[in-house]
Biopython code that builds the backbone (N, CA, C, O; Angstrom):
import numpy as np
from Bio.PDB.StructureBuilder import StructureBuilder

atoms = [
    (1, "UNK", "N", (218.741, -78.935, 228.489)),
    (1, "UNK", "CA", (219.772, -79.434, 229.393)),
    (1, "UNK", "C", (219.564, -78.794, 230.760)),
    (1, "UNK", "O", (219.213, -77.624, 230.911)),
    (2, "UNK", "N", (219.881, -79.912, 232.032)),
    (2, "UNK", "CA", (219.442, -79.120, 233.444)),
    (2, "UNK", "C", (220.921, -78.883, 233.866)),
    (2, "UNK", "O", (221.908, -79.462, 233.412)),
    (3, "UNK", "N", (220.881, -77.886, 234.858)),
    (3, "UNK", "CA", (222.633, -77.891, 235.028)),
    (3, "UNK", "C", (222.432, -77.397, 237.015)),
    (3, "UNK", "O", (221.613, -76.683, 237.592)),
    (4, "UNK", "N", (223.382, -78.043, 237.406)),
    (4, "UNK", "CA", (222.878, -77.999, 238.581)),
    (4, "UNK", "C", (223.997, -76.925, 239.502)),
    (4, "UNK", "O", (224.873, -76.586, 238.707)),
    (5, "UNK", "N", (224.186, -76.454, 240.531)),
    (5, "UNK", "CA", (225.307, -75.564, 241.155)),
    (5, "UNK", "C", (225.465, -76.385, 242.638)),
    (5, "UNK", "O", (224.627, -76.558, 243.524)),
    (6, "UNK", "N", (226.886, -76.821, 242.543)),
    (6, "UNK", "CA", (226.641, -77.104, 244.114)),
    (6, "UNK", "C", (228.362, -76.268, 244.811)),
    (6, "UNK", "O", (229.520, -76.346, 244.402)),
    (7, "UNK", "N", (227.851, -75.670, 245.763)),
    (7, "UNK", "CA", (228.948, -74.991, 246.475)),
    (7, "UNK", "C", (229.996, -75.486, 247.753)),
    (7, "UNK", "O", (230.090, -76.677, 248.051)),
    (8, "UNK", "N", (230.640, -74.587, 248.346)),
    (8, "UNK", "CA", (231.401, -75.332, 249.239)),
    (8, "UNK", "C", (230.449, -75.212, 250.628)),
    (8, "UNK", "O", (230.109, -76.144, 251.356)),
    (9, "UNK", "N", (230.129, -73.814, 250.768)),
    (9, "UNK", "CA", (229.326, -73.574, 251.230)),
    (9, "UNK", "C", (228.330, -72.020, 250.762)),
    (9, "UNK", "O", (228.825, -70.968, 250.355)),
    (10, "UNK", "N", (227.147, -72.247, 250.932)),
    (10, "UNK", "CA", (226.550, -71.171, 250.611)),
    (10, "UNK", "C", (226.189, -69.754, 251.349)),
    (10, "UNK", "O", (225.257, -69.004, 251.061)),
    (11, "UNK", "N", (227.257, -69.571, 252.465)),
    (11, "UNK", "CA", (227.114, -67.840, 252.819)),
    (11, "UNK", "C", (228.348, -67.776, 252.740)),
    (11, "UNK", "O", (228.451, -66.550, 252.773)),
    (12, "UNK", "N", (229.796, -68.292, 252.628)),
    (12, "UNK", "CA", (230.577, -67.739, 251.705)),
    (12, "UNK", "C", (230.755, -67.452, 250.156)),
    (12, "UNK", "O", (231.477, -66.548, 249.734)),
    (13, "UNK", "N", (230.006, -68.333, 249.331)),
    (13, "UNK", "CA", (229.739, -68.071, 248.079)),
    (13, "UNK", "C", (229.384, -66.823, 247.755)),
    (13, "UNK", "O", (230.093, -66.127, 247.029)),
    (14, "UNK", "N", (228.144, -66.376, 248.309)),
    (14, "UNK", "CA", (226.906, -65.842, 248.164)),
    (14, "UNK", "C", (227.935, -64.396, 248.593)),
    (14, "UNK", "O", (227.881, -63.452, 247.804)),
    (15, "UNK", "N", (228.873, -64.262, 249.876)),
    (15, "UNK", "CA", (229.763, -63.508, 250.017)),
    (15, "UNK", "C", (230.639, -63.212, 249.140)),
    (15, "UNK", "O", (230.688, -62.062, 248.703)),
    (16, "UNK", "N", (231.213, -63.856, 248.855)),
    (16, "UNK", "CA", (232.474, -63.483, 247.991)),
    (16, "UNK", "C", (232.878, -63.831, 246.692)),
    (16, "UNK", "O", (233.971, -63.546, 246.202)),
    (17, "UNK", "N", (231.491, -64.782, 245.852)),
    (17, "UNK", "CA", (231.817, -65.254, 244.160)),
    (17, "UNK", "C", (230.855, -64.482, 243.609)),
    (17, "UNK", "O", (229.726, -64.903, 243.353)),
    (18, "UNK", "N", (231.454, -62.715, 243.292)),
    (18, "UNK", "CA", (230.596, -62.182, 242.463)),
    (18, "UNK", "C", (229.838, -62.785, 241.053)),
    (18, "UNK", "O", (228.737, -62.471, 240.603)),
    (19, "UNK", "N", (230.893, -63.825, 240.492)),
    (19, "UNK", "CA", (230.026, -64.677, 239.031)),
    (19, "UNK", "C", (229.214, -65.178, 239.584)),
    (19, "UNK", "O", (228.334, -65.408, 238.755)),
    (20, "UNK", "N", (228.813, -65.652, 240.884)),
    (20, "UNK", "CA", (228.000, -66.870, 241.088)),
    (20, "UNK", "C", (226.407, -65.554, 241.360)),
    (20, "UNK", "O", (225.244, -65.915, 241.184)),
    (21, "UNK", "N", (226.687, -64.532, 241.666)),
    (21, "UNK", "CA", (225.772, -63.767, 241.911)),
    (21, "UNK", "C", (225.023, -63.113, 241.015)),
    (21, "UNK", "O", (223.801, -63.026, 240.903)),
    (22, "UNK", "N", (226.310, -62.455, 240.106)),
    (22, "UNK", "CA", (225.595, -61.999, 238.671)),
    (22, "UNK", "C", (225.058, -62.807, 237.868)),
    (22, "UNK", "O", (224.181, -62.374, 237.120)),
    (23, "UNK", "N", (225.418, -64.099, 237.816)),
    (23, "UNK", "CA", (224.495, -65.019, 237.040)),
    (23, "UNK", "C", (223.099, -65.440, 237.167)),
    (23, "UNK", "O", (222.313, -65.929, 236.355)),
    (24, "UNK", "N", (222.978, -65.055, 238.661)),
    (24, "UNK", "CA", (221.844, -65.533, 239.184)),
    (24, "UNK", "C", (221.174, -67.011, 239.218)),
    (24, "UNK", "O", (220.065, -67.526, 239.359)),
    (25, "UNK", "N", (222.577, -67.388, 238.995)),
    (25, "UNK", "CA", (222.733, -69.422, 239.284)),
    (25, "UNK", "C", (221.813, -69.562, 240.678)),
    (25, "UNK", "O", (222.287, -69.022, 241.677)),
    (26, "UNK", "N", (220.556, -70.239, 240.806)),
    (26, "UNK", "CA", (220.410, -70.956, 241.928)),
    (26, "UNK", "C", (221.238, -72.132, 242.668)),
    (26, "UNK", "O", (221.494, -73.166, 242.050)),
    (27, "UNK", "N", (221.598, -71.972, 243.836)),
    (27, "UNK", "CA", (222.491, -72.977, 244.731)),
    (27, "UNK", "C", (221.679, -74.498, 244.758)),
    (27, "UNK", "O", (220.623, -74.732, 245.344)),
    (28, "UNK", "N", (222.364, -75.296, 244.078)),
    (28, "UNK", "CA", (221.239, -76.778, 244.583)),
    (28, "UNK", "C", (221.676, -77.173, 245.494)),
    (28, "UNK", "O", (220.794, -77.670, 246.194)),
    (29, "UNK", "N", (222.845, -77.253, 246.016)),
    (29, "UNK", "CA", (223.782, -78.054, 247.243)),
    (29, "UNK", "C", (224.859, -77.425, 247.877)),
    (29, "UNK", "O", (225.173, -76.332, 247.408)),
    (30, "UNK", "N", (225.619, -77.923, 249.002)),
    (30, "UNK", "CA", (226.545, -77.267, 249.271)),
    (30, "UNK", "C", (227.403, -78.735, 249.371)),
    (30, "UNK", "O", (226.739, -79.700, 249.750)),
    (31, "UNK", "N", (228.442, -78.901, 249.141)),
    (31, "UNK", "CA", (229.251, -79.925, 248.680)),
    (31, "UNK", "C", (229.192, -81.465, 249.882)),
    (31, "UNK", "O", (229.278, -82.674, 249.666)),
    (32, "UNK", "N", (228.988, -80.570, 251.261)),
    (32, "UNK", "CA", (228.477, -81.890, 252.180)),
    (32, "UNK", "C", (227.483, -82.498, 251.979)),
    (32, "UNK", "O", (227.493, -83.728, 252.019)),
    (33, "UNK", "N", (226.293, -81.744, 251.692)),
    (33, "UNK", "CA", (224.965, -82.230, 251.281)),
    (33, "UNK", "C", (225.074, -83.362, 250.086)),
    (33, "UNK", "O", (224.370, -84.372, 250.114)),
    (34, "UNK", "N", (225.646, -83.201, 249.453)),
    (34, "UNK", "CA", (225.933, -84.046, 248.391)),
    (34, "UNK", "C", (226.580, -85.806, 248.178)),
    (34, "UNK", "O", (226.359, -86.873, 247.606)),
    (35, "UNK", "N", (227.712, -84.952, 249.326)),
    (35, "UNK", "CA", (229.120, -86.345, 249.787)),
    (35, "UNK", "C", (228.243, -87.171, 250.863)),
    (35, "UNK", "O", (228.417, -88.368, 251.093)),
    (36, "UNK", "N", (227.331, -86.401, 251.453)),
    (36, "UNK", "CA", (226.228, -87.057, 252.696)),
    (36, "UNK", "C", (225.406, -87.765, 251.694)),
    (36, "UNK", "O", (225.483, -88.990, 251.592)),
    (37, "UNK", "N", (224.859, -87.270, 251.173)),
    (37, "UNK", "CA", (223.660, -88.075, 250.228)),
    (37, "UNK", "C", (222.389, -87.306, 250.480)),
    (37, "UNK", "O", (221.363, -87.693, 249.921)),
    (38, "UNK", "N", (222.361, -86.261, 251.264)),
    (38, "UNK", "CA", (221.302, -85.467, 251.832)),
    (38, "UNK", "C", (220.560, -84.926, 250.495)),
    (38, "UNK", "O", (219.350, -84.919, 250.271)),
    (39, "UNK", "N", (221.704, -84.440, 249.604)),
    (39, "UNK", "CA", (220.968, -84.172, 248.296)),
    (39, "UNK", "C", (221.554, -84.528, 246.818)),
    (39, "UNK", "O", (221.978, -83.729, 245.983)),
    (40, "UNK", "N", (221.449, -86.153, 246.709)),
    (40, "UNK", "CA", (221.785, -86.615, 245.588)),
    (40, "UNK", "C", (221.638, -85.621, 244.257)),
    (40, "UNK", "O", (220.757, -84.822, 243.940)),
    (41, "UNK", "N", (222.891, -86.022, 243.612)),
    (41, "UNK", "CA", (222.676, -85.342, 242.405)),
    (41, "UNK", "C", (222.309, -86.286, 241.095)),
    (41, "UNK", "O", (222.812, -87.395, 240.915)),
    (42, "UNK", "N", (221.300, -85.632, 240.167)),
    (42, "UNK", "CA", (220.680, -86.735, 239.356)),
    (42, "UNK", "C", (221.614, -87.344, 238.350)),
    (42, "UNK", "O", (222.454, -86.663, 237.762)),
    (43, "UNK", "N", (221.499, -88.301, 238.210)),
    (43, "UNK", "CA", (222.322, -88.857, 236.545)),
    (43, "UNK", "C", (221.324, -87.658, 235.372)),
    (43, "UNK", "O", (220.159, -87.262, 235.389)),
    (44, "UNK", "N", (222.720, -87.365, 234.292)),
    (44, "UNK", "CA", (222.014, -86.583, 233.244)),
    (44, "UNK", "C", (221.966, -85.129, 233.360)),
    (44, "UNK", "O", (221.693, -84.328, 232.466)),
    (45, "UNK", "N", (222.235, -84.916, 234.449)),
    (45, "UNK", "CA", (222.878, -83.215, 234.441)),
    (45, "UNK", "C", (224.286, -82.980, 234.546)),
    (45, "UNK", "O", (225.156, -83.808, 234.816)),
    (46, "UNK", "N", (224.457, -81.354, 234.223)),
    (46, "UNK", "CA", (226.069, -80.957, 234.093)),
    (46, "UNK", "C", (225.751, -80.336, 235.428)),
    (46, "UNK", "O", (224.723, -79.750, 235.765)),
    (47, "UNK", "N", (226.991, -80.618, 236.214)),
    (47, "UNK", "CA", (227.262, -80.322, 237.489)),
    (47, "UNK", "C", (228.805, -79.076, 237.924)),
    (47, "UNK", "O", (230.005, -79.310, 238.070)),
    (48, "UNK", "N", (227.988, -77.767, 238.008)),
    (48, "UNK", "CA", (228.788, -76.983, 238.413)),
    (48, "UNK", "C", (228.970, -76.817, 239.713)),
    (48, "UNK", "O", (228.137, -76.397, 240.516)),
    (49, "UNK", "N", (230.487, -77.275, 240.004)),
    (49, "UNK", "CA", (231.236, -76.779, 241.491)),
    (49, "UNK", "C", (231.587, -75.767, 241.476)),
    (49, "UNK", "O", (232.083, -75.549, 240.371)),
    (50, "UNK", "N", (231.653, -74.575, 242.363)),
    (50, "UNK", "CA", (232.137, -73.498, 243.209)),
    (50, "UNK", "C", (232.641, -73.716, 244.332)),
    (50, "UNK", "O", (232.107, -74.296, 245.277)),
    (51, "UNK", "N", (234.009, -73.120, 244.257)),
    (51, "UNK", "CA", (234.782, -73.410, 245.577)),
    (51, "UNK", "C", (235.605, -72.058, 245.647)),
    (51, "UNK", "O", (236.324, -71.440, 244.862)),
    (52, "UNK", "N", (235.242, -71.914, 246.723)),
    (52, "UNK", "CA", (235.795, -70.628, 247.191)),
    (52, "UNK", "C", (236.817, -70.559, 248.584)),
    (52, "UNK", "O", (236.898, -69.594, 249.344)),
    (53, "UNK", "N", (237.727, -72.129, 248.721)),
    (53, "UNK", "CA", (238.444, -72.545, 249.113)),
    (53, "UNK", "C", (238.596, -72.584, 250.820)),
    (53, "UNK", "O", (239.215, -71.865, 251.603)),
    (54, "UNK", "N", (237.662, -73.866, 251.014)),
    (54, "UNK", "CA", (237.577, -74.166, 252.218)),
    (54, "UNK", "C", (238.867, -75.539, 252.254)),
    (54, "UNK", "O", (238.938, -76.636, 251.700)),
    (55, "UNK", "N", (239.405, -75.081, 252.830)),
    (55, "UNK", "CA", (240.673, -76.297, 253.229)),
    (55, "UNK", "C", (240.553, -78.111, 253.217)),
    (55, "UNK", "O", (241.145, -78.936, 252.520)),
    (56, "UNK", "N", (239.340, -78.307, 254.499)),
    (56, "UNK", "CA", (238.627, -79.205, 255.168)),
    (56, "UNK", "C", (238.383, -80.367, 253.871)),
    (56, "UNK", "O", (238.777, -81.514, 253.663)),
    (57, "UNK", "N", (237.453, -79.323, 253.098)),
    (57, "UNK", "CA", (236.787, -79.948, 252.139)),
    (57, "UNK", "C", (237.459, -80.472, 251.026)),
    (57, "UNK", "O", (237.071, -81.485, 250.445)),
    (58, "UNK", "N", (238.829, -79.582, 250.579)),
    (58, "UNK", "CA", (239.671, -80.289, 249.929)),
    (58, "UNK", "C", (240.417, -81.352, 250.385)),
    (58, "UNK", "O", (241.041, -81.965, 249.519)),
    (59, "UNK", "N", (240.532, -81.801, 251.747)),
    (59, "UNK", "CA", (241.308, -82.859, 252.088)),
    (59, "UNK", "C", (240.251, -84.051, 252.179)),
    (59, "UNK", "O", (240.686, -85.105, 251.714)),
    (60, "UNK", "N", (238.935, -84.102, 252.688)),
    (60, "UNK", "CA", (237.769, -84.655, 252.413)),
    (60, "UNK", "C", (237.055, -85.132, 251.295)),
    (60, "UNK", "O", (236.773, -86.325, 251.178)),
    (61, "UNK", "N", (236.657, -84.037, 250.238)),
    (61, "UNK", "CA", (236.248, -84.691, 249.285)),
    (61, "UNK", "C", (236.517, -85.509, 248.077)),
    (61, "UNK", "O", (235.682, -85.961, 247.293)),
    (62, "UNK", "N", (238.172, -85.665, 248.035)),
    (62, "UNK", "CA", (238.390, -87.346, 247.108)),
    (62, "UNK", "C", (237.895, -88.654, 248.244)),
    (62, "UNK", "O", (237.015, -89.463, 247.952)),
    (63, "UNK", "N", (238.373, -88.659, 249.080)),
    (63, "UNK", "CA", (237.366, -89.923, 249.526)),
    (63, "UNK", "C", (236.332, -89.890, 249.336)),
    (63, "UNK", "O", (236.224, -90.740, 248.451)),
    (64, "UNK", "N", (234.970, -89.350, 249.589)),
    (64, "UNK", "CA", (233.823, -88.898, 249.471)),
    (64, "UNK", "C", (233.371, -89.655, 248.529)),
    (64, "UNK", "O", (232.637, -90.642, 248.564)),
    (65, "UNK", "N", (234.078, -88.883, 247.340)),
    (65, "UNK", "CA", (234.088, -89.142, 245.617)),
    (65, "UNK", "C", (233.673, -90.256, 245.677)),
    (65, "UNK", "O", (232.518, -90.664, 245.557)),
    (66, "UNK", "N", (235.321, -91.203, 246.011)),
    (66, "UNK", "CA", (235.814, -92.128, 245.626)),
    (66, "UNK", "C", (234.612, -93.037, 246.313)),
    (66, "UNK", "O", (233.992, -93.800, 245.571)),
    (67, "UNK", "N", (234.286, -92.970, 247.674)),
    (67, "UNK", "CA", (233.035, -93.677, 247.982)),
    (67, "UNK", "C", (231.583, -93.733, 247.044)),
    (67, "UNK", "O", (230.785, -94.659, 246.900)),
    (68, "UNK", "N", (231.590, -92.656, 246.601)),
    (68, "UNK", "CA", (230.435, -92.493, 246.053)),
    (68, "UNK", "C", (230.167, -92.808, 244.384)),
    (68, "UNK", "O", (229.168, -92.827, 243.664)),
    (69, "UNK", "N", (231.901, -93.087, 244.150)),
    (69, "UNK", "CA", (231.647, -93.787, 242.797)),
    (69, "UNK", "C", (231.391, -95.300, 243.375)),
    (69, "UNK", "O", (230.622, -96.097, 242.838)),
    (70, "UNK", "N", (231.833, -95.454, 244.058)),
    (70, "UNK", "CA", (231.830, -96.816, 244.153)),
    (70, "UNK", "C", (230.732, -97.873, 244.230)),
    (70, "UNK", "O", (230.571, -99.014, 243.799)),
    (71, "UNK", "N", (230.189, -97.180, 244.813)),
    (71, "UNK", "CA", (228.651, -97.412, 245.567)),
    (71, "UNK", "C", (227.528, -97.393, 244.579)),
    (71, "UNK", "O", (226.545, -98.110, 244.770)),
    (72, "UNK", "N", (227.644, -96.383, 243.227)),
    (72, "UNK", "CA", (227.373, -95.778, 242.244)),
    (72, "UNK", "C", (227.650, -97.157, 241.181)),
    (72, "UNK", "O", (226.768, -97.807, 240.621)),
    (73, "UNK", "N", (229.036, -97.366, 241.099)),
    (73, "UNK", "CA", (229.318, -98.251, 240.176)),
    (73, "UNK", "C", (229.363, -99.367, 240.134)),
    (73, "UNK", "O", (229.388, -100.125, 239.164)),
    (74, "UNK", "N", (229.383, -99.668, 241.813)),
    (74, "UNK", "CA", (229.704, -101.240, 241.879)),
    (74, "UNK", "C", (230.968, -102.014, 241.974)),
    (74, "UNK", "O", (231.030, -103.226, 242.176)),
    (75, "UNK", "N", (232.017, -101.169, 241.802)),
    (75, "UNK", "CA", (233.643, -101.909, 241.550)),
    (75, "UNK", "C", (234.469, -100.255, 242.198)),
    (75, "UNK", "O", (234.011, -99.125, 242.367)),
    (76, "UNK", "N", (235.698, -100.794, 242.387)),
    (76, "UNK", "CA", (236.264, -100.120, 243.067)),
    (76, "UNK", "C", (237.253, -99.725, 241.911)),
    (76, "UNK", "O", (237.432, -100.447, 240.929)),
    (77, "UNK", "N", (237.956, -98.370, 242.134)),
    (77, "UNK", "CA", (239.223, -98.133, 241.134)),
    (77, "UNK", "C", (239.905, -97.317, 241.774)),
    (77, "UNK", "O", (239.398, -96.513, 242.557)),
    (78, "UNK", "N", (241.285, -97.410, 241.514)),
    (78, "UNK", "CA", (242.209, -96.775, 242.249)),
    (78, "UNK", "C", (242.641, -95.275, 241.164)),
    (78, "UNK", "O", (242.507, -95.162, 239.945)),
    (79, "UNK", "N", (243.110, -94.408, 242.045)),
    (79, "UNK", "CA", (243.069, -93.382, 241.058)),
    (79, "UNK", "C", (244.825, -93.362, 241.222)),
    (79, "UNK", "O", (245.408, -93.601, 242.279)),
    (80, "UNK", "N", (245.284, -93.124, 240.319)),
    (80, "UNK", "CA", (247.082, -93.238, 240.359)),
    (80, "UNK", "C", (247.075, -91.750, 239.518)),
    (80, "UNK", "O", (246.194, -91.100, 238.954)),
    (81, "UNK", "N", (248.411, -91.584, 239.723)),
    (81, "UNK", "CA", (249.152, -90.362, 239.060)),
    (81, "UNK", "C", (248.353, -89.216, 238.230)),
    (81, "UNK", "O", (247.184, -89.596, 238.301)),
    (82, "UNK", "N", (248.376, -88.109, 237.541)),
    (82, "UNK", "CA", (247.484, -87.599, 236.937)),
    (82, "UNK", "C", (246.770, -88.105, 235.472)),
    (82, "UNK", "O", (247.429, -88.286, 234.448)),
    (83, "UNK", "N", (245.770, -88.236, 235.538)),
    (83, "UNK", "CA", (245.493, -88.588, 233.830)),
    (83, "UNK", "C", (245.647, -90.513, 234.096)),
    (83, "UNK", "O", (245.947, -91.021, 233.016)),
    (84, "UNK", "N", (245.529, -91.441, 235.077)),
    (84, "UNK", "CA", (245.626, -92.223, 234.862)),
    (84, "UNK", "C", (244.582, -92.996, 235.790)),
    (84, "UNK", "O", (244.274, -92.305, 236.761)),
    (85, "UNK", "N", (243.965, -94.217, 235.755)),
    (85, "UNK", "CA", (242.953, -94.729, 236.671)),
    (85, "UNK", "C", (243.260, -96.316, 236.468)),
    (85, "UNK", "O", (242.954, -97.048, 235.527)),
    (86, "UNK", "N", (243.846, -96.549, 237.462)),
    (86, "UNK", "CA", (243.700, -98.554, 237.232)),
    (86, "UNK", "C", (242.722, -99.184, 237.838)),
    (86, "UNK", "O", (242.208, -98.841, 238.903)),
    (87, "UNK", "N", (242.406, -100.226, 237.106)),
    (87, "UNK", "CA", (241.289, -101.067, 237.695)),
    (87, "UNK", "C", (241.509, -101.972, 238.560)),
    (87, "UNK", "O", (242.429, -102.677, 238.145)),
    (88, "UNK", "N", (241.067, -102.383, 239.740)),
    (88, "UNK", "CA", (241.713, -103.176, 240.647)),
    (88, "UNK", "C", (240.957, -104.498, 240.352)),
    (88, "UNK", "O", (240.952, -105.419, 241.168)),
    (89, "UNK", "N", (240.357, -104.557, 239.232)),
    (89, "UNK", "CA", (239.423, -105.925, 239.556)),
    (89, "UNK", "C", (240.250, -106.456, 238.143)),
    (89, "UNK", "O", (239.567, -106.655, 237.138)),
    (90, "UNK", "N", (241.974, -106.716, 238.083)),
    (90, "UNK", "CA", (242.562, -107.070, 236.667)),
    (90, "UNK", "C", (242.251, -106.989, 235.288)),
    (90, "UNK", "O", (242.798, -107.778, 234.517)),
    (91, "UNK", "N", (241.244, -105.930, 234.763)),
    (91, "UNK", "CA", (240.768, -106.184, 233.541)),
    (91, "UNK", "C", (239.570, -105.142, 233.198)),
    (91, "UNK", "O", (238.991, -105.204, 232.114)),
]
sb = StructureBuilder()
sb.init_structure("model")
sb.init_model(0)
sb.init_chain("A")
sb.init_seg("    ")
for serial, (resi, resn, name, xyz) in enumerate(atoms, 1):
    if name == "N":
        sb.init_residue(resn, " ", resi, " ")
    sb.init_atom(name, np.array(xyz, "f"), 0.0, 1.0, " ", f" {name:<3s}", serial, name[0])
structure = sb.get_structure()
């Protein structure tokens, strides 16, 4: 199994998430790189986020997402309340 690390950014990580250090996890991305497309992440790996709480990026990256499923999937879905996802295409 490949498992990939992508961060919020990587000289605060590298600063201040002692697990991310002692593990000696290599960084594949930093979370823009990703939402950009600069460095797609593959189908078929487990994808570990680290966030070490940049503001910006939390108000940013559900759109991102949501673009990038889309684009990904082909159909659009609305995300409602917690634990719930409707389909906008009736069915």
């Amino acid at each position: 199994m490949h498992n990939l690390l992508v961060v919020d950014t990587r000289a605060t990580v590298l600063k201040e998430a002692g697990e991310v250090l002692l593990s000696g996890a290599k960084i594949y991305a930093e979370l823009g790189e990703v939402l950009a497309g600069a460095k797609p992440v593959p189908r078929g790996v487990t994808t570990v986020f680290k966030s070490v709480g940049i503001a910006i990026e939390d108000i940013v990256a559900p759109s991102g997402l949501r673009a990038g499923a889309c684009s990904a999937w082909g159909e659009i879905v609305e995300v409602g309340p917690i634990g719930t996802v409707e389909d906008t295409h009736g069915g």
